[in-house]
DRENDORO-653932 format. One line per 3 residues: number of its first residue (from 1); their letters; for each residue x, y, z of N, C-alpha, C. Coordinates in Angstrom, 3 decimals. Layout:
<nodes>
NUM> A> X Y Z X Y Z X Y Z  ...
</nodes>
This chain:
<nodes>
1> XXX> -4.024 -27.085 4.583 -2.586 -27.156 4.631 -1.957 -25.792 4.908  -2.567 -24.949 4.519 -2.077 -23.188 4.864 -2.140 -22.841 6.200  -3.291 -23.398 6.813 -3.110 -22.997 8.341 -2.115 -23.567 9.142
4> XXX> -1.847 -25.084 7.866 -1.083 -25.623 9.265 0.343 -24.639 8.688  0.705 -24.470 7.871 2.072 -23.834 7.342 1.728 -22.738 8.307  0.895 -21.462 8.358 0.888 -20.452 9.195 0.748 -20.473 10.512
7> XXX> 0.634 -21.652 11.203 0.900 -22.185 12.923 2.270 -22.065 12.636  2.277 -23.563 11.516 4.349 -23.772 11.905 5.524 -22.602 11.681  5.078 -21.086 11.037 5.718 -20.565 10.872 5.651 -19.401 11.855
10> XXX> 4.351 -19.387 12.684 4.043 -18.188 13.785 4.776 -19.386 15.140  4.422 -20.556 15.285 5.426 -21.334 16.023 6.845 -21.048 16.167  7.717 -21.020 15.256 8.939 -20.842 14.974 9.519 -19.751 15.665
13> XXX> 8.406 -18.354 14.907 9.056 -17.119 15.207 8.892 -16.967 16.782  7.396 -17.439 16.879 6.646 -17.334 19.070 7.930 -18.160 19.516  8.650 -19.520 19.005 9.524 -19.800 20.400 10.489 -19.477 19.997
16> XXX> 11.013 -18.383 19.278 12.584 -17.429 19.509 12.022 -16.064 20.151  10.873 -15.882 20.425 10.435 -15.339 21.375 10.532 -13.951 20.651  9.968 -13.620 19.150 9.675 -12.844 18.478 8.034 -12.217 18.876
19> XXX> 7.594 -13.254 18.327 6.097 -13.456 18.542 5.058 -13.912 17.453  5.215 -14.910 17.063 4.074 -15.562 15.833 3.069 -14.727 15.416  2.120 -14.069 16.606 1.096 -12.806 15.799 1.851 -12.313 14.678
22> XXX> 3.183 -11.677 14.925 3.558 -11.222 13.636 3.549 -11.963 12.193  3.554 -13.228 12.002 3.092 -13.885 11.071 1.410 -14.466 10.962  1.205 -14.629 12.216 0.140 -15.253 11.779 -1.222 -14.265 11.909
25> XXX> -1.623 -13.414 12.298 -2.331 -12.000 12.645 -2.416 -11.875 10.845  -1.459 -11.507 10.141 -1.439 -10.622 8.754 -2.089 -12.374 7.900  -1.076 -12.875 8.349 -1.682 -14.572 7.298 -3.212 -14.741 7.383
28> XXX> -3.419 -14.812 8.703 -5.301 -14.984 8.871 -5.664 -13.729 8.120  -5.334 -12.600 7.649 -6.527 -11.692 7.222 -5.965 -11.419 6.296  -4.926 -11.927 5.495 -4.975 -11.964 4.088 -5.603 -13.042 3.144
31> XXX> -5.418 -14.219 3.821 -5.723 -15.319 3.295 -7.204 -16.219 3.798  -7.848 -15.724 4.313 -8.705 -15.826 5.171 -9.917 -14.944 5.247  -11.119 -15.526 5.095 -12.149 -14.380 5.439 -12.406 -13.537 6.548
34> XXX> -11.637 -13.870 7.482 -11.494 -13.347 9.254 -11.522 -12.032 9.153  -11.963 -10.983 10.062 -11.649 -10.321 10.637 -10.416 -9.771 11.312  -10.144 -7.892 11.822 -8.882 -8.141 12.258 -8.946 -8.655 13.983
37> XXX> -10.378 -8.242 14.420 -10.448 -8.980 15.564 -10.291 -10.148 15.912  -10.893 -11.184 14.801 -10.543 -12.488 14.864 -9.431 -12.983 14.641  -8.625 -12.615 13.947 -7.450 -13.059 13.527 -6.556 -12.772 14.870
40> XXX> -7.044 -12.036 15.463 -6.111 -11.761 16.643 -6.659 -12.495 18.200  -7.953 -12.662 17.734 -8.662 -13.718 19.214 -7.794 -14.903 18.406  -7.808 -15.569 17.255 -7.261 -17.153 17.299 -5.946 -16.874 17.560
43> XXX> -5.117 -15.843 17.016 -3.820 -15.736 17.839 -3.846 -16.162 19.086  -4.383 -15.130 19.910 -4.719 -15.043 21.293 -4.446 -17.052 22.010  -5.647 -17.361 21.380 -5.693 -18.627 21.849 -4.492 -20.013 21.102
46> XXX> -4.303 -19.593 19.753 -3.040 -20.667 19.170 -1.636 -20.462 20.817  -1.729 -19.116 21.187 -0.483 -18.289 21.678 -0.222 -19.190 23.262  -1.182 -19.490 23.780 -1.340 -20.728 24.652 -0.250 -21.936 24.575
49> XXX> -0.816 -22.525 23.731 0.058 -23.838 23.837 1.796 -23.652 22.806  1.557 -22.693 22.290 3.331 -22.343 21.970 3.413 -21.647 22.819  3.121 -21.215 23.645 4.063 -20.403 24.492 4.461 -21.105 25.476
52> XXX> 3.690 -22.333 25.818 4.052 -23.176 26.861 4.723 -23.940 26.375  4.814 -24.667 25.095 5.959 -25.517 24.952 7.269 -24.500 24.730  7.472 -23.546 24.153 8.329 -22.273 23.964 9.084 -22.066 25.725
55> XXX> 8.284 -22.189 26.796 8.827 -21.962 28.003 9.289 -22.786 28.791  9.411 -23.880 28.361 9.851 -25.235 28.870 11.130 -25.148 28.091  11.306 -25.234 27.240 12.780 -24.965 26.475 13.621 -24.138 27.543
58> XXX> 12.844 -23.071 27.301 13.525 -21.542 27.718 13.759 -22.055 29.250  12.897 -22.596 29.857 13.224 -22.851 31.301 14.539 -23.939 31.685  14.281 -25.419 30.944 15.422 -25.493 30.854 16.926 -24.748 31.026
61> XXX> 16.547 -24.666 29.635 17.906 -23.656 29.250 18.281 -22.453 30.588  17.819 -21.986 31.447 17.539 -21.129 32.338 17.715 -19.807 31.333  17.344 -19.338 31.118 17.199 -18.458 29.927 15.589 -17.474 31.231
64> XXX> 15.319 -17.816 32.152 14.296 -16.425 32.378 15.001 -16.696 33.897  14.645 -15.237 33.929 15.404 -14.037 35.273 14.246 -13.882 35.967  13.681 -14.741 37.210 12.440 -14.274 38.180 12.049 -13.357 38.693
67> XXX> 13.435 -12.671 38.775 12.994 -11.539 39.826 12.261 -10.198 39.020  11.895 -10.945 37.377 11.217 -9.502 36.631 10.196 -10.061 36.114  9.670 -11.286 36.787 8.448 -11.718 35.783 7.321 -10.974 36.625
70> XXX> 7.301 -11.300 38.095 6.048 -11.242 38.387 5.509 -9.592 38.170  6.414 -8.274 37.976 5.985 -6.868 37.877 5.392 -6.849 35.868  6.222 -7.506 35.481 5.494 -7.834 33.607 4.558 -8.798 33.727
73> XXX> 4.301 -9.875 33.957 2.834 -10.152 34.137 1.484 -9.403 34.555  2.069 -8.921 36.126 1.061 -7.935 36.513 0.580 -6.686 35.213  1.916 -5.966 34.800 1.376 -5.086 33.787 0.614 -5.639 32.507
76> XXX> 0.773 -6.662 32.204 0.527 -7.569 30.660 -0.755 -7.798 31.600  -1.248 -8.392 32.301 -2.706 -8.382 32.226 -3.831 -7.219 32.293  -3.117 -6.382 32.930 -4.056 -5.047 33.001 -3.883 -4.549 31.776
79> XXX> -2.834 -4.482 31.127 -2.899 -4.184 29.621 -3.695 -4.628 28.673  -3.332 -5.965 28.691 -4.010 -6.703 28.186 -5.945 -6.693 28.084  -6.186 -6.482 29.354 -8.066 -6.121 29.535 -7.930 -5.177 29.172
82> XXX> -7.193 -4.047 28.877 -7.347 -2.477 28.447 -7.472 -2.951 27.070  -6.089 -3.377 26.335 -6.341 -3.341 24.711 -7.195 -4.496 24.381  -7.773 -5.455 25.218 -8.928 -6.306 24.278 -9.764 -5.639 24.355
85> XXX> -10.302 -4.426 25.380 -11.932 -3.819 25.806 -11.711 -2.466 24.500  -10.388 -1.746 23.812 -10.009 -1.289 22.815 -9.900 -1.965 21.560  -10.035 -3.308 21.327 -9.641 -4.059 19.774 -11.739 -4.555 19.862
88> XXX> -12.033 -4.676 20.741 -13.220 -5.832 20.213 -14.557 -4.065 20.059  -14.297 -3.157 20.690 -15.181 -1.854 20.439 -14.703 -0.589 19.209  -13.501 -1.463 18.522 -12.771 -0.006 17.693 -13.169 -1.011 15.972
91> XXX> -13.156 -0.394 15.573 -13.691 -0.175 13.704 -12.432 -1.412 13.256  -12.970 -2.673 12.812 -11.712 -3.456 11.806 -10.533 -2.822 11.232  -10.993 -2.206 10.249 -10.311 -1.721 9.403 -9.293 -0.268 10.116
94> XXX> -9.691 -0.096 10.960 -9.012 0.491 12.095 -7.676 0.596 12.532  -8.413 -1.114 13.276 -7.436 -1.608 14.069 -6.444 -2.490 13.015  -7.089 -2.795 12.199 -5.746 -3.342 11.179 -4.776 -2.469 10.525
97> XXX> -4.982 -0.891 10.265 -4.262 0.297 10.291 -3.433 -0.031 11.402  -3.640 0.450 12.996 -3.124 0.171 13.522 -2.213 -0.600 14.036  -2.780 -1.839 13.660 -1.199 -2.851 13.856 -0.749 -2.800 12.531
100> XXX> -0.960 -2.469 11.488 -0.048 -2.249 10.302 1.196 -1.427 11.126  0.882 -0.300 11.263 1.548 0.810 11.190 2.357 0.389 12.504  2.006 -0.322 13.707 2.957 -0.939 14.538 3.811 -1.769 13.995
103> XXX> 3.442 -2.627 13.368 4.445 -3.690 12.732 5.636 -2.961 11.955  5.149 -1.564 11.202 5.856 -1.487 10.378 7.169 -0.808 11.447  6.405 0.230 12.282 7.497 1.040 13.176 8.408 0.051 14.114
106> XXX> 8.244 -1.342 14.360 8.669 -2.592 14.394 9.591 -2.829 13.796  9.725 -3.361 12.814 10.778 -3.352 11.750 11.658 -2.294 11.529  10.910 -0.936 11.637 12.043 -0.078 11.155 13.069 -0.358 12.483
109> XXX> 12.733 -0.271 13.569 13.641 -0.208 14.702 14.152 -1.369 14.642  14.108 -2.445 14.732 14.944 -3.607 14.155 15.891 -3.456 12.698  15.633 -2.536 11.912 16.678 -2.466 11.068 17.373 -1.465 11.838
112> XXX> 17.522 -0.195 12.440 18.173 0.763 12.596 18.847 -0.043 13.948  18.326 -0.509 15.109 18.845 -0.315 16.175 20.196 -1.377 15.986  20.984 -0.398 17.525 22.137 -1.124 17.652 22.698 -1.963 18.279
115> X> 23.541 -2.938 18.139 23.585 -4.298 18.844 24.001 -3.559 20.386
</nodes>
């Protein structure tokens, strides 16, 4: 019943287009024997099918601007093979420092910044 509560609540936040890892990344490796790698491969793959029902809304709604997807895709995948070939060769406990300390510098800028 916890996993399904930690889908429906990384769901929620992924289609206001926050991003569910932020809930569900820390939920899998607190509550969970996982890894921080793993917790972030089942992200990876939960992130699939909310993001596609998440973009059907959004498309509807016309809510996305074309003429800037295809240069952020291009970068998000080369990124993307950069920081998985960096998360699956770097130390757990590491990389869970690491996105700690992102999440947290996250938040702070969401409290400070201005509308």
């Amino acid at each position: 019943m916890k996993l399904f509560i930690f889908g429906f609540l990384s769901g929620i936040i992924s289609g206001m287009g926050i991003g569910g890892g932020t809930i569900l990344i820390p939920s899998l490796i607190f509550f969970t024997p996982l890894t921080q790698q793993q917790a972030q491969g089942i992200n990876l793959i939960v992130f699939i099918p909310v993001a596609f029902a998440a973009l059907i809304v959004h498309f509807k709604e016309k809510n996305i601007e074309f003429k800037f997807v295809k240069w952020i895709i291009l970068g998000g995948v080369f990124g993307a093979l950069i920081g998985s070939f960096i998360a699956v060769n770097m130390d757990s406990s590491n990389l869970k420092k690491y996105f700690g300390i992102f999440l947290l510098f996250i938040g702070i800028y969401e409290l400070i910044k201005k509308e």
